[in-house]
SEFIZA-3560 file (N, C-alpha, C; in Angstrom, 3 decimals):
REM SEFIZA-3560
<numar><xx>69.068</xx><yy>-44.148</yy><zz>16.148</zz><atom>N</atom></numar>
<numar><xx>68.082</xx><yy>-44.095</yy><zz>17.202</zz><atom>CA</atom></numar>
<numar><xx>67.485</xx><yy>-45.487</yy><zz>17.347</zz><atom>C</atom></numar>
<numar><xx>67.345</xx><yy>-45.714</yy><zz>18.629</zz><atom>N</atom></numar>
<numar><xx>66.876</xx><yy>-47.237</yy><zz>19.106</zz><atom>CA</atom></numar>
<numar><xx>65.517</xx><yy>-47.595</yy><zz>18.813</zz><atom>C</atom></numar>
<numar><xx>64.827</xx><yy>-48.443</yy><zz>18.195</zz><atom>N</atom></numar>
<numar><xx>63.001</xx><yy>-48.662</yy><zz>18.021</zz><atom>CA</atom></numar>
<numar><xx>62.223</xx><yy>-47.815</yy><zz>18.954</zz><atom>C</atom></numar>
<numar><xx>63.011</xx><yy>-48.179</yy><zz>20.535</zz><atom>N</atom></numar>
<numar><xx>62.021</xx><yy>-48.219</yy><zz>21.496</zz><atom>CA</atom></numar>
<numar><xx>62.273</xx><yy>-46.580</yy><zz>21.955</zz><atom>C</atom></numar>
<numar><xx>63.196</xx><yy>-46.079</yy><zz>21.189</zz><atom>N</atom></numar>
<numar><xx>63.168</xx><yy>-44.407</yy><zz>21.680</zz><atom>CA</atom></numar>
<numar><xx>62.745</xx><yy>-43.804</yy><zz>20.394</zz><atom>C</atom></numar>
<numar><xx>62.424</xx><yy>-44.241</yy><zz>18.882</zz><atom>N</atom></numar>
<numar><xx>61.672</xx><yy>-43.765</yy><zz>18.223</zz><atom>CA</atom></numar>
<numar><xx>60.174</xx><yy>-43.771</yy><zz>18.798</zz><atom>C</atom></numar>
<numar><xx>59.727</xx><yy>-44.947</yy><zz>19.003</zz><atom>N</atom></numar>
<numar><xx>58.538</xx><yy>-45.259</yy><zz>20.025</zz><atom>CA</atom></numar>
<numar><xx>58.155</xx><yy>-44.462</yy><zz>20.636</zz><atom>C</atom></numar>
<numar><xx>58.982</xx><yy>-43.878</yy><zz>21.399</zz><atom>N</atom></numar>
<numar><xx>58.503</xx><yy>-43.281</yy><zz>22.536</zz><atom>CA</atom></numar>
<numar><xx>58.427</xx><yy>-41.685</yy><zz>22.072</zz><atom>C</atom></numar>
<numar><xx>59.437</xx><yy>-41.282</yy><zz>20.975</zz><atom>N</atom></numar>
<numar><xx>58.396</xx><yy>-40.034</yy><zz>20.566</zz><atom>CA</atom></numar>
<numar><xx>57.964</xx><yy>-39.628</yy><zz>19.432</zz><atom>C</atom></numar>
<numar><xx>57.421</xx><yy>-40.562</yy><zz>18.995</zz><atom>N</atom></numar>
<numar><xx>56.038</xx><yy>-41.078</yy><zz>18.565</zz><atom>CA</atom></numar>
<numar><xx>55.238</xx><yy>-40.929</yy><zz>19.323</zz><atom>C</atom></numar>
<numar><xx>55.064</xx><yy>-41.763</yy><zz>20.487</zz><atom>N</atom></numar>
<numar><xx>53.821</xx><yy>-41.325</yy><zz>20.935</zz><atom>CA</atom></numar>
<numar><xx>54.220</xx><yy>-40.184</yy><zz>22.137</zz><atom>C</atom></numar>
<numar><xx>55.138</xx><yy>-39.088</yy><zz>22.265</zz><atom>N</atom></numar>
<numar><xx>55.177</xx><yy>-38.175</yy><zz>22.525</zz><atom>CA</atom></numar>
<numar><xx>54.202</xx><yy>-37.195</yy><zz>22.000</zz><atom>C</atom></numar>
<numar><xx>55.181</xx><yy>-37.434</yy><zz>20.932</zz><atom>N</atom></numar>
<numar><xx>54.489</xx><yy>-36.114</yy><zz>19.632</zz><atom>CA</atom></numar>
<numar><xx>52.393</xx><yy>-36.705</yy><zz>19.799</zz><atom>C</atom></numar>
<numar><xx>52.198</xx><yy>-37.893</yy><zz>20.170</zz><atom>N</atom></numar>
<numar><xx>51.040</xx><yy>-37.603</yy><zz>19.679</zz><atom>CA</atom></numar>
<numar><xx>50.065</xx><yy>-37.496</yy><zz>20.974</zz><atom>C</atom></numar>
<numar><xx>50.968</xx><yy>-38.043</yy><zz>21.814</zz><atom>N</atom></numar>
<numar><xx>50.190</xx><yy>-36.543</yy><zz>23.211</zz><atom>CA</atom></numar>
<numar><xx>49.833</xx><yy>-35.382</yy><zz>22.855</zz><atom>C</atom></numar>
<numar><xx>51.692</xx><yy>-34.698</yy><zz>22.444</zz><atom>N</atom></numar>
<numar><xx>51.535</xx><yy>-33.281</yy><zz>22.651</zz><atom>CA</atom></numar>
<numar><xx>49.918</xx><yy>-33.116</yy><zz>21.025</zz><atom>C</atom></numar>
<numar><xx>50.043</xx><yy>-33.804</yy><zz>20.421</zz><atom>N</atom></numar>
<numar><xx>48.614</xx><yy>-33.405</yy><zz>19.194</zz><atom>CA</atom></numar>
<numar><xx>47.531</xx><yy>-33.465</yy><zz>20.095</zz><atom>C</atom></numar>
<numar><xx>47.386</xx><yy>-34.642</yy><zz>20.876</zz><atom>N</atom></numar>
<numar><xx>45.702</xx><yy>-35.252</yy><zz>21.383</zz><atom>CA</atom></numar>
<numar><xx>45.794</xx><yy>-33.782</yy><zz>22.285</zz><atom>C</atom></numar>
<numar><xx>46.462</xx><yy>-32.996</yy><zz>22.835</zz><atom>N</atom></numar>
<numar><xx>46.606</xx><yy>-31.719</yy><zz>23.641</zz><atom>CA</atom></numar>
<numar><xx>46.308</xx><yy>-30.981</yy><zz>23.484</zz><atom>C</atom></numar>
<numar><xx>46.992</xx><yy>-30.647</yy><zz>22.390</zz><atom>N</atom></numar>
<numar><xx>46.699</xx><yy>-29.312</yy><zz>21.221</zz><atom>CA</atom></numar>
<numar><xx>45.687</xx><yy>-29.584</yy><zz>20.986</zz><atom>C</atom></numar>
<numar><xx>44.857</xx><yy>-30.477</yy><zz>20.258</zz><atom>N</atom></numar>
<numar><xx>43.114</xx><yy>-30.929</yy><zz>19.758</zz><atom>CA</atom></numar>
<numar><xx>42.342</xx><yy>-30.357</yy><zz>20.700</zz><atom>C</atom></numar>
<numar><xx>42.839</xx><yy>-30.767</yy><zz>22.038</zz><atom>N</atom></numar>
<numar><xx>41.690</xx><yy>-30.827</yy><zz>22.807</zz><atom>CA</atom></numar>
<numar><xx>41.986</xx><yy>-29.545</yy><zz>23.927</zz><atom>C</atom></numar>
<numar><xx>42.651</xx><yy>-28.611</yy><zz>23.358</zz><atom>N</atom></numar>
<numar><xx>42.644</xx><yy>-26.825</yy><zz>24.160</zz><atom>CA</atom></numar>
<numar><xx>42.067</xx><yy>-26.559</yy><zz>22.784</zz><atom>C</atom></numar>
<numar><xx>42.050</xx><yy>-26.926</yy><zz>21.662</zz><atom>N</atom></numar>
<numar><xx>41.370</xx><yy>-26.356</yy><zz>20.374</zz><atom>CA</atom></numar>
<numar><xx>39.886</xx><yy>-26.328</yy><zz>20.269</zz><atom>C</atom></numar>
<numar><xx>39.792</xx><yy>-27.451</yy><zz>20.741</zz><atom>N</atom></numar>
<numar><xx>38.483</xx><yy>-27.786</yy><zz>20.904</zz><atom>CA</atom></numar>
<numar><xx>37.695</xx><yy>-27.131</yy><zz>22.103</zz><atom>C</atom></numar>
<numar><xx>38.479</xx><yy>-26.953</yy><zz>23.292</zz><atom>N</atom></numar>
<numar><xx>37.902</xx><yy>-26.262</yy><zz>24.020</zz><atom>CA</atom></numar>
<numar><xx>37.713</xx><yy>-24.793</yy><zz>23.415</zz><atom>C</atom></numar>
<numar><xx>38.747</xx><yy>-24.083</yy><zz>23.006</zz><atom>N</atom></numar>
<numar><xx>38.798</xx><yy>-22.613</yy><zz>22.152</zz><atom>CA</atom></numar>
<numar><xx>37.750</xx><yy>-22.521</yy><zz>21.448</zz><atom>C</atom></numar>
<numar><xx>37.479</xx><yy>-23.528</yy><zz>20.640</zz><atom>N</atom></numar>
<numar><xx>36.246</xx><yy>-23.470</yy><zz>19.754</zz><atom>CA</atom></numar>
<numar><xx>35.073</xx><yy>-23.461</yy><zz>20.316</zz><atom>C</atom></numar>
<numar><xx>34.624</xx><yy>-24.403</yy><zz>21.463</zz><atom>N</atom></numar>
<numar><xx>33.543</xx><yy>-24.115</yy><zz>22.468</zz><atom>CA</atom></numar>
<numar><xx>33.383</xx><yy>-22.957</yy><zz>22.978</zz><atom>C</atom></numar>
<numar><xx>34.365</xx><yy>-22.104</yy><zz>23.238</zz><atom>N</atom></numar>
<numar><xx>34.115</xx><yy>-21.088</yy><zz>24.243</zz><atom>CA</atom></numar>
<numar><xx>34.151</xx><yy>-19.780</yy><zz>23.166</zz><atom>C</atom></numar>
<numar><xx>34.506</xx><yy>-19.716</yy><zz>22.094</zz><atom>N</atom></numar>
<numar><xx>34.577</xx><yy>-19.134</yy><zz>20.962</zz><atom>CA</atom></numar>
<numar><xx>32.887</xx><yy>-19.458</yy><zz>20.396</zz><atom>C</atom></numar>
<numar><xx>32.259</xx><yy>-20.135</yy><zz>20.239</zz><atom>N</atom></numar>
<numar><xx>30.990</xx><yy>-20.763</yy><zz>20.254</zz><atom>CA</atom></numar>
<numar><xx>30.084</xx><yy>-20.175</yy><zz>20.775</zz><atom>C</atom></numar>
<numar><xx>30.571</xx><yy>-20.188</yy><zz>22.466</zz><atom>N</atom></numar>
<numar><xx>29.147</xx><yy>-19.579</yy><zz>23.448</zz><atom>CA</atom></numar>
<numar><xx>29.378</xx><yy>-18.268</yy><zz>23.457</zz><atom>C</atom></numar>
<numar><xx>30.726</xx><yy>-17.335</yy><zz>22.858</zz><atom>N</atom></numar>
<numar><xx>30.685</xx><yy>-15.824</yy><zz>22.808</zz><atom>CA</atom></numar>
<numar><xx>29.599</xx><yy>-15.764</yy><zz>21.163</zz><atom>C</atom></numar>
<numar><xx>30.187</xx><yy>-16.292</yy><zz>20.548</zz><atom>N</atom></numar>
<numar><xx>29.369</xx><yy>-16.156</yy><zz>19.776</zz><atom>CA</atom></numar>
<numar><xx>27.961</xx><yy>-16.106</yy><zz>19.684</zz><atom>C</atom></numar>
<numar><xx>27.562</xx><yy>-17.417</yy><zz>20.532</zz><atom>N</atom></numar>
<numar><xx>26.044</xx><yy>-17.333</yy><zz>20.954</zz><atom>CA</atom></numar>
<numar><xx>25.248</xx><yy>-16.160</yy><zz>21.651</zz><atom>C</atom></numar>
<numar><xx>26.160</xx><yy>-15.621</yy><zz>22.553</zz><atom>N</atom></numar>
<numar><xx>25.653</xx><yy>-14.512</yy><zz>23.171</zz><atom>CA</atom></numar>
<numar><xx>25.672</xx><yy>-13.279</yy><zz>22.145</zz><atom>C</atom></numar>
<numar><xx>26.735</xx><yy>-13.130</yy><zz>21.303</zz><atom>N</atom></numar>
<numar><xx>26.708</xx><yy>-11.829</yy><zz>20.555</zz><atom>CA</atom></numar>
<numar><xx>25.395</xx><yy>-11.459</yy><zz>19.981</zz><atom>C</atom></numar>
<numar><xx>25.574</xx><yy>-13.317</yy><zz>19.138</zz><atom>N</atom></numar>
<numar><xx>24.118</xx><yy>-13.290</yy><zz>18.597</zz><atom>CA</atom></numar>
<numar><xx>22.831</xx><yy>-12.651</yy><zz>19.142</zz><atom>C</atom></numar>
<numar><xx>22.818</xx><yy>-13.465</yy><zz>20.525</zz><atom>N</atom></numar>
<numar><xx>21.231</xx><yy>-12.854</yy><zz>21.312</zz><atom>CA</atom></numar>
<numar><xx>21.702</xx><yy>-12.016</yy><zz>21.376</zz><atom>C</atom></numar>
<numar><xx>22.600</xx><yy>-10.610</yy><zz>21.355</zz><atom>N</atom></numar>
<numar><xx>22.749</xx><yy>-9.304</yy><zz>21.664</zz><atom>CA</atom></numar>
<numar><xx>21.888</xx><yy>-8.951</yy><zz>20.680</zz><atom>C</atom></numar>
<numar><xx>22.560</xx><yy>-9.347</yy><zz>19.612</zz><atom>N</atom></numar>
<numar><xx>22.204</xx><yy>-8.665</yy><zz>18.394</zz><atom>CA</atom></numar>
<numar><xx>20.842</xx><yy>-8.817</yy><zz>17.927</zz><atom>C</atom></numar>
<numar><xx>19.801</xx><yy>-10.105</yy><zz>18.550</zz><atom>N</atom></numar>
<numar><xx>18.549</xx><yy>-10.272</yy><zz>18.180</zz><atom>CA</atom></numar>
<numar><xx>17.878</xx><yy>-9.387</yy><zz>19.125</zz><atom>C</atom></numar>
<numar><xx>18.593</xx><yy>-9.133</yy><zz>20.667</zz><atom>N</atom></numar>
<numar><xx>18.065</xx><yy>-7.623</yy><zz>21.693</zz><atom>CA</atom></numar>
<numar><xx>18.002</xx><yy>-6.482</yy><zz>20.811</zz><atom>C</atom></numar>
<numar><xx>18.936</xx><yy>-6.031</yy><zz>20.729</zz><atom>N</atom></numar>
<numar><xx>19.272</xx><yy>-5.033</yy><zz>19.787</zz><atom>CA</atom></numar>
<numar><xx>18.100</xx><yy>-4.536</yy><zz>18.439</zz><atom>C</atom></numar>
<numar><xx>18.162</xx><yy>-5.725</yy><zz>17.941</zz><atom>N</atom></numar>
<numar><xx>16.752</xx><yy>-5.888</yy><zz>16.769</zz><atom>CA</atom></numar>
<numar><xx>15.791</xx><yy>-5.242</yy><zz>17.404</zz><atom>C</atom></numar>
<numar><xx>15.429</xx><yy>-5.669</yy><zz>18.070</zz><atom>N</atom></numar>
<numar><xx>13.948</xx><yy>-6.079</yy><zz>19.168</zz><atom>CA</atom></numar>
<numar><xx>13.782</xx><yy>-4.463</yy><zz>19.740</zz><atom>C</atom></numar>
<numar><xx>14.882</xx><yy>-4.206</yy><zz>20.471</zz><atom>N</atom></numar>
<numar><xx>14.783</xx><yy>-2.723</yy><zz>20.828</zz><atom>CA</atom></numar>
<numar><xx>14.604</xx><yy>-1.656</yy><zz>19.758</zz><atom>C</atom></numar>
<numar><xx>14.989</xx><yy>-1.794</yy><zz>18.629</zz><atom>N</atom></numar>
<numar><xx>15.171</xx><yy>-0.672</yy><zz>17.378</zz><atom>CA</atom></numar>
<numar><xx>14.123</xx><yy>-0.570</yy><zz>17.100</zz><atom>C</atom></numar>
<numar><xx>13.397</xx><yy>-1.776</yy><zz>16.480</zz><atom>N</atom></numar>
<numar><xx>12.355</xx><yy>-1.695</yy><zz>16.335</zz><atom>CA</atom></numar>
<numar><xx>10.782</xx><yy>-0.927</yy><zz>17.244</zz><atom>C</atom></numar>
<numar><xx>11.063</xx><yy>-1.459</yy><zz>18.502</zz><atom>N</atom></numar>
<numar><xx>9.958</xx><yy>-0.726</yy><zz>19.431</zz><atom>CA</atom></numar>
<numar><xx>10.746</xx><yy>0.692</yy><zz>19.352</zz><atom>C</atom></numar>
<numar><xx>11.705</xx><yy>1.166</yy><zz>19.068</zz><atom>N</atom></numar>
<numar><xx>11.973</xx><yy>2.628</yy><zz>19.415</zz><atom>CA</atom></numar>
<numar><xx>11.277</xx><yy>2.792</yy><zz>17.799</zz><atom>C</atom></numar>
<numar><xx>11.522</xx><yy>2.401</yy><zz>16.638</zz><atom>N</atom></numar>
<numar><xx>11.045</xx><yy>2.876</yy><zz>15.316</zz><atom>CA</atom></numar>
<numar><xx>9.538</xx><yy>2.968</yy><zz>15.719</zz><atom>C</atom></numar>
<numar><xx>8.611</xx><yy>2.217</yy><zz>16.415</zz><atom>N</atom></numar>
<numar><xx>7.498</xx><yy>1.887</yy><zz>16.442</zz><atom>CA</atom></numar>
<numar><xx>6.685</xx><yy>3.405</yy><zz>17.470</zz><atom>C</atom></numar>
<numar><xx>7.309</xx><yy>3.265</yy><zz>18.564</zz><atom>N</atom></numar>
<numar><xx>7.037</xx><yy>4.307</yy><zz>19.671</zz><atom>CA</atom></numar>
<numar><xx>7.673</xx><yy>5.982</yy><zz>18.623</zz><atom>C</atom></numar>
<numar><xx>8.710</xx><yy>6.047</yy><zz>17.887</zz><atom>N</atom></numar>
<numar><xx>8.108</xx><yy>7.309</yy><zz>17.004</zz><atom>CA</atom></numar>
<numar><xx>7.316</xx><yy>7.233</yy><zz>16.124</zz><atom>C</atom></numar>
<numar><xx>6.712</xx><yy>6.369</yy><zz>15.661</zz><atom>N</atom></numar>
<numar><xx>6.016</xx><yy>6.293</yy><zz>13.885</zz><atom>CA</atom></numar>
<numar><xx>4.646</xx><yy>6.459</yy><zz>15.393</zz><atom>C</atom></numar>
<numar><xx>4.636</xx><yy>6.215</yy><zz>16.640</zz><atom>N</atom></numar>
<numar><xx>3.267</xx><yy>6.324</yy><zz>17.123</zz><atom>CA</atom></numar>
<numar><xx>3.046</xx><yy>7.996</yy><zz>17.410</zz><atom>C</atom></numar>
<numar><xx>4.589</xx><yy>8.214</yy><zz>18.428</zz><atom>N</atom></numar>
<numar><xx>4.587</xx><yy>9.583</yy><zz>18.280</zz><atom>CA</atom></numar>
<numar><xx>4.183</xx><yy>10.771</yy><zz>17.621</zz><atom>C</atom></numar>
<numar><xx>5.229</xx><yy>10.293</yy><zz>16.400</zz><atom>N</atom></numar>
<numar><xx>4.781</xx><yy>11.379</yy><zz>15.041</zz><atom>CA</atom></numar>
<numar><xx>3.361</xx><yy>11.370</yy><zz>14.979</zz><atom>C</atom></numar>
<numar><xx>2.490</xx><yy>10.331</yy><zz>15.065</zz><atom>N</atom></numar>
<numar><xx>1.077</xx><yy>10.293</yy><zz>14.405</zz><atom>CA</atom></numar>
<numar><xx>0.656</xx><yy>11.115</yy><zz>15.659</zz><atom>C</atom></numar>
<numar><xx>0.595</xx><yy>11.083</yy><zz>16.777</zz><atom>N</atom></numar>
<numar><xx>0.045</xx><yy>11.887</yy><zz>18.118</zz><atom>CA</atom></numar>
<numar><xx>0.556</xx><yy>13.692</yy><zz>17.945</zz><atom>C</atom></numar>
<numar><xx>1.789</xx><yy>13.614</yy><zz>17.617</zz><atom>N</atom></numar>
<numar><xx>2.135</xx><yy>15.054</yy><zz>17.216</zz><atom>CA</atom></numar>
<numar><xx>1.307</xx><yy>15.618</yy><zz>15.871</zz><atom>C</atom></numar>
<numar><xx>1.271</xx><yy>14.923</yy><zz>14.896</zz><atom>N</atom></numar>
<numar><xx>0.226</xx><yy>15.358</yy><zz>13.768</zz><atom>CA</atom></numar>
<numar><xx>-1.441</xx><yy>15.539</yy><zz>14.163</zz><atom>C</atom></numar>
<numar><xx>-1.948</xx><yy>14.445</yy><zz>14.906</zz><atom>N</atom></numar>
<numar><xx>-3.392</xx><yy>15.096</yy><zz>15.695</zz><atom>CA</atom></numar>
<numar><xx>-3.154</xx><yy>16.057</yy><zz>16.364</zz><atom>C</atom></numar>
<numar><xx>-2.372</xx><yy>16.272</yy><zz>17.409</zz><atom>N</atom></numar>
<numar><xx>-2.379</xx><yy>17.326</yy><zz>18.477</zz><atom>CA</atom></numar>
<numar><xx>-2.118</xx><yy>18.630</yy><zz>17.084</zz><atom>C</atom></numar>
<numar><xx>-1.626</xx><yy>18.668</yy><zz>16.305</zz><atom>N</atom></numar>
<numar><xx>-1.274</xx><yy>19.709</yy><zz>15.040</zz><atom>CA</atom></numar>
<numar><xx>-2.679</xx><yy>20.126</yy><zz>14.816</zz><atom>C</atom></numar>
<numar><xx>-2.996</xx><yy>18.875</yy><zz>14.199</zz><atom>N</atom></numar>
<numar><xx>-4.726</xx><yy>19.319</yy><zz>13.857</zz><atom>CA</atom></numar>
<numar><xx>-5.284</xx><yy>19.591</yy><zz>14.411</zz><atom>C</atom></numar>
<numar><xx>-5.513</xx><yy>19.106</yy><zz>16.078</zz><atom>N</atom></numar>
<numar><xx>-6.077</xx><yy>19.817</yy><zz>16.480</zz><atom>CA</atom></numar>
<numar><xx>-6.273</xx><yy>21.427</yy><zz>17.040</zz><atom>C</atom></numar>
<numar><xx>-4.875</xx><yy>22.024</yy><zz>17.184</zz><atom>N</atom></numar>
<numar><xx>-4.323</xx><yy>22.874</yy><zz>17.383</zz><atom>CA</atom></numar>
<numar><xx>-4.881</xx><yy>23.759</yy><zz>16.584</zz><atom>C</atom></numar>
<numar><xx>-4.587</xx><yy>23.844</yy><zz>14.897</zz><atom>N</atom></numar>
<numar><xx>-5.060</xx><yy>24.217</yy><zz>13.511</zz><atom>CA</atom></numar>
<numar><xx>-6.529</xx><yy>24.698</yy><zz>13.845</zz><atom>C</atom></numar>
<numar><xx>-7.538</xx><yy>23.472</yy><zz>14.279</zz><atom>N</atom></numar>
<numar><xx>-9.043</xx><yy>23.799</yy><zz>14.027</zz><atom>CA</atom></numar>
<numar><xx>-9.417</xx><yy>24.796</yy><zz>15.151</zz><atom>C</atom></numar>
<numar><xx>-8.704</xx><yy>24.929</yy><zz>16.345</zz><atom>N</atom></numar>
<numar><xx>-8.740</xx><yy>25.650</yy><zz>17.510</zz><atom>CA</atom></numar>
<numar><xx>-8.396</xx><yy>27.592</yy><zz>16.754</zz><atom>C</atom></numar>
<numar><xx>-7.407</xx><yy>27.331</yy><zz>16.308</zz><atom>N</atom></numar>
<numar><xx>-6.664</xx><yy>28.677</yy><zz>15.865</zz><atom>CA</atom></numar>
<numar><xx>-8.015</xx><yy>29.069</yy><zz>14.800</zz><atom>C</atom></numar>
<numar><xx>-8.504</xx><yy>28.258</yy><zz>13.546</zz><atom>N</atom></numar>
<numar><xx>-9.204</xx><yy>29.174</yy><zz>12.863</zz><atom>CA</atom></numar>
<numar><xx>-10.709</xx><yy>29.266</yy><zz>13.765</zz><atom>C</atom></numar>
<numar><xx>-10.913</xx><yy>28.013</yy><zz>14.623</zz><atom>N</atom></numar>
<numar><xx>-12.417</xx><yy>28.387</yy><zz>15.442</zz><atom>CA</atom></numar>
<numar><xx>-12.174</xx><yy>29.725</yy><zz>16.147</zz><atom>C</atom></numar>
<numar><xx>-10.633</xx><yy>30.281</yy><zz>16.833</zz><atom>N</atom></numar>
<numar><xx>-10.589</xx><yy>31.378</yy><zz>17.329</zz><atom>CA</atom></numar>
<numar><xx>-10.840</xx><yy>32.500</yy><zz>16.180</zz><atom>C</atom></numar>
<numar><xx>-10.214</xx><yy>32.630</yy><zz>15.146</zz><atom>N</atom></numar>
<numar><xx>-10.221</xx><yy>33.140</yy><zz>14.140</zz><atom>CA</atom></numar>
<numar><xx>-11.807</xx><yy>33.990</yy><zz>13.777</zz><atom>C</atom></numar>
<numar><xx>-12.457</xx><yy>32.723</yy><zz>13.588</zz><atom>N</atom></numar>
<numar><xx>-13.911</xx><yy>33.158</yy><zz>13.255</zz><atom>CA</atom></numar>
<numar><xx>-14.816</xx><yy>33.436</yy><zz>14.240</zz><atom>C</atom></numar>
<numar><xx>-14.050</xx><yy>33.335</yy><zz>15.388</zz><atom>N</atom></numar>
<numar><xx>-14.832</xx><yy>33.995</yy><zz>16.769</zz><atom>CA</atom></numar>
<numar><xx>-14.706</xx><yy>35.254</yy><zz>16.746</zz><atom>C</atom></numar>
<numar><xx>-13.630</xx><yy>35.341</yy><zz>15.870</zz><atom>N</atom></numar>
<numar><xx>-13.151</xx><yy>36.944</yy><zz>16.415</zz><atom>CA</atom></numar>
<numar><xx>-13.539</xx><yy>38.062</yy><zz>15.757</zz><atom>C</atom></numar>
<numar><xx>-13.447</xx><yy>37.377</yy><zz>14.223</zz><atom>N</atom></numar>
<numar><xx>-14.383</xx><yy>37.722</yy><zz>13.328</zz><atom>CA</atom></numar>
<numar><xx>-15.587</xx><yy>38.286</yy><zz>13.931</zz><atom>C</atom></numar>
<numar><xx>-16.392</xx><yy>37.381</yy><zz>14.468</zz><atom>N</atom></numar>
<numar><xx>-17.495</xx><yy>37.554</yy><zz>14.256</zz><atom>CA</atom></numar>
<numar><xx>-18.171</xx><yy>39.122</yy><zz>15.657</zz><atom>C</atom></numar>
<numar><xx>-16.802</xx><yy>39.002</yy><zz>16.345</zz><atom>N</atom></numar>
<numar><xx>-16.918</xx><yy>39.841</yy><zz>17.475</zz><atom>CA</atom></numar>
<numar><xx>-16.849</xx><yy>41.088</yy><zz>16.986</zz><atom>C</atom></numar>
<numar><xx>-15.685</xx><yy>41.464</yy><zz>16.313</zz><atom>N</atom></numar>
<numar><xx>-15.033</xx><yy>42.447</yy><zz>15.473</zz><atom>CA</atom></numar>
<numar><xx>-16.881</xx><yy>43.329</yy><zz>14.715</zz><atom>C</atom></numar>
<numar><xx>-17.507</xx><yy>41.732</yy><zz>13.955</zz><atom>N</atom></numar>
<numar><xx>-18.891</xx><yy>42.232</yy><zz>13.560</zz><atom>CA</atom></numar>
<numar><xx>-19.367</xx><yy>42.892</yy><zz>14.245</zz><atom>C</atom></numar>
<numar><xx>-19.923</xx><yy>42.097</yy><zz>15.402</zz><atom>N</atom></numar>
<numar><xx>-20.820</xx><yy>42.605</yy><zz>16.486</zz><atom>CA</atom></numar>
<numar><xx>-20.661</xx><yy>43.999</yy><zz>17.073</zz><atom>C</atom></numar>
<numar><xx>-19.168</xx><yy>44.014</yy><zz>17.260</zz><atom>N</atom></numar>
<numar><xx>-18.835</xx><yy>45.510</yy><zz>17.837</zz><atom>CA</atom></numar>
<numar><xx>-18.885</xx><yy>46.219</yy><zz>16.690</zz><atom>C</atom></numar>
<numar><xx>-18.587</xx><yy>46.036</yy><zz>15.964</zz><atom>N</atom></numar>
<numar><xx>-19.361</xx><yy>47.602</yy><zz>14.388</zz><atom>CA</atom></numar>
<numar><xx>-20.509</xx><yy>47.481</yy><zz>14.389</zz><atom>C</atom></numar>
<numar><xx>-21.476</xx><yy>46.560</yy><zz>14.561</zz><atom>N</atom></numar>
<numar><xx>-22.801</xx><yy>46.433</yy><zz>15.009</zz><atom>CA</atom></numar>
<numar><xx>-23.262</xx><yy>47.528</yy><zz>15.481</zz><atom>C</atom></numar>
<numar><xx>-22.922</xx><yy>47.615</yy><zz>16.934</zz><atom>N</atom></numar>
<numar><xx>-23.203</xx><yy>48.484</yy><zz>17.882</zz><atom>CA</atom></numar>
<numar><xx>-22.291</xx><yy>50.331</yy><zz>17.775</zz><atom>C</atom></numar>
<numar><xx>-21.598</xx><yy>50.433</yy><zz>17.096</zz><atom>N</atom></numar>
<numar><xx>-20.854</xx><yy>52.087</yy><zz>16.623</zz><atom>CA</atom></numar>
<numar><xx>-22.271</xx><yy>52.375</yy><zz>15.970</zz><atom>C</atom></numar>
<numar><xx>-21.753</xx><yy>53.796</yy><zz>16.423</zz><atom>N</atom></numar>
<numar><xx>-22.733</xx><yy>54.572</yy><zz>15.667</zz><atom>CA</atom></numar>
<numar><xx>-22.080</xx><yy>55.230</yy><zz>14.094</zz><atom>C</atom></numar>
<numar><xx>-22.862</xx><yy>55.332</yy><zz>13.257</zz><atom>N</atom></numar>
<numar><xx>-22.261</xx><yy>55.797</yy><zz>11.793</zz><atom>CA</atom></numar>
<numar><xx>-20.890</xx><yy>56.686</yy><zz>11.771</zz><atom>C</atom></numar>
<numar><xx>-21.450</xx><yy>57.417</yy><zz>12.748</zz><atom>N</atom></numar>
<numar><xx>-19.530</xx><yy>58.502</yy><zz>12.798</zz><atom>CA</atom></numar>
<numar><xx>-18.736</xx><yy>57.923</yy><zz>13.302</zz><atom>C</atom></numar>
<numar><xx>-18.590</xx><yy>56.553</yy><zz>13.959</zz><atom>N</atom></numar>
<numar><xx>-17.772</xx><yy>55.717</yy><zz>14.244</zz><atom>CA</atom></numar>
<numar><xx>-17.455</xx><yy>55.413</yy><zz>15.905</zz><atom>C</atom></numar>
<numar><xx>-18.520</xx><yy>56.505</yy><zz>16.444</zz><atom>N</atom></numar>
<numar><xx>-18.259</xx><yy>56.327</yy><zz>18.219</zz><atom>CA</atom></numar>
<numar><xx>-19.403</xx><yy>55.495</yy><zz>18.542</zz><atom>C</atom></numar>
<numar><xx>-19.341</xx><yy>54.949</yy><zz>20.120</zz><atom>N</atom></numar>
<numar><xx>-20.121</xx><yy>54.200</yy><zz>20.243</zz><atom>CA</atom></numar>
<numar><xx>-21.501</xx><yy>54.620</yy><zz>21.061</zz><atom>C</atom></numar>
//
């Protein structure tokens, strides 16, 4: 082989490299900005879990008052009724009519 046709691919071959480098390099950029985005998905993602963990831990606590309050309603009925139940034996007469 002649100098000047070793020469020449020589610097063939190192086209076809500076080529290859530089679609690699692009691959890697664009491989890069998917990445970047996954990322912010994944810091959305965070961000949302959390306000959903937050909006039940608020929930639950609103379902446990509305409980209690529910509770103090049922025995205030309770001892209303009681006390009606009194009132009307109150008013019977001993043989049990009114």
């Amino acid at each position: 082989m002649m100098p000047e046709e070793c020469l020449t691919r020589i610097e063939n071959a190192i086209h076809a490299l500076v080529e290859m480098q530089a679609r690699h390099e692009a691959q890697l950029e664009k491989h890069g900005a998917i990445l970047e985005q996954q990322s912010a998905g994944i810091r959305d993602l965070i961000v949302v879990s959390r306000t959903i963990v937050d909006v039940q831990q608020t929930t639950d606590n609103t379902i446990r008052q509305l409980i209690g309050t529910v509770d103090r309603l049922v025995n205030t009925v309770d001892q209303l009724s009681g006390s009606v139940n009194t009132l009307v034996k109150s008013f019977q007469k001993p043989n049990g009519n009114q």
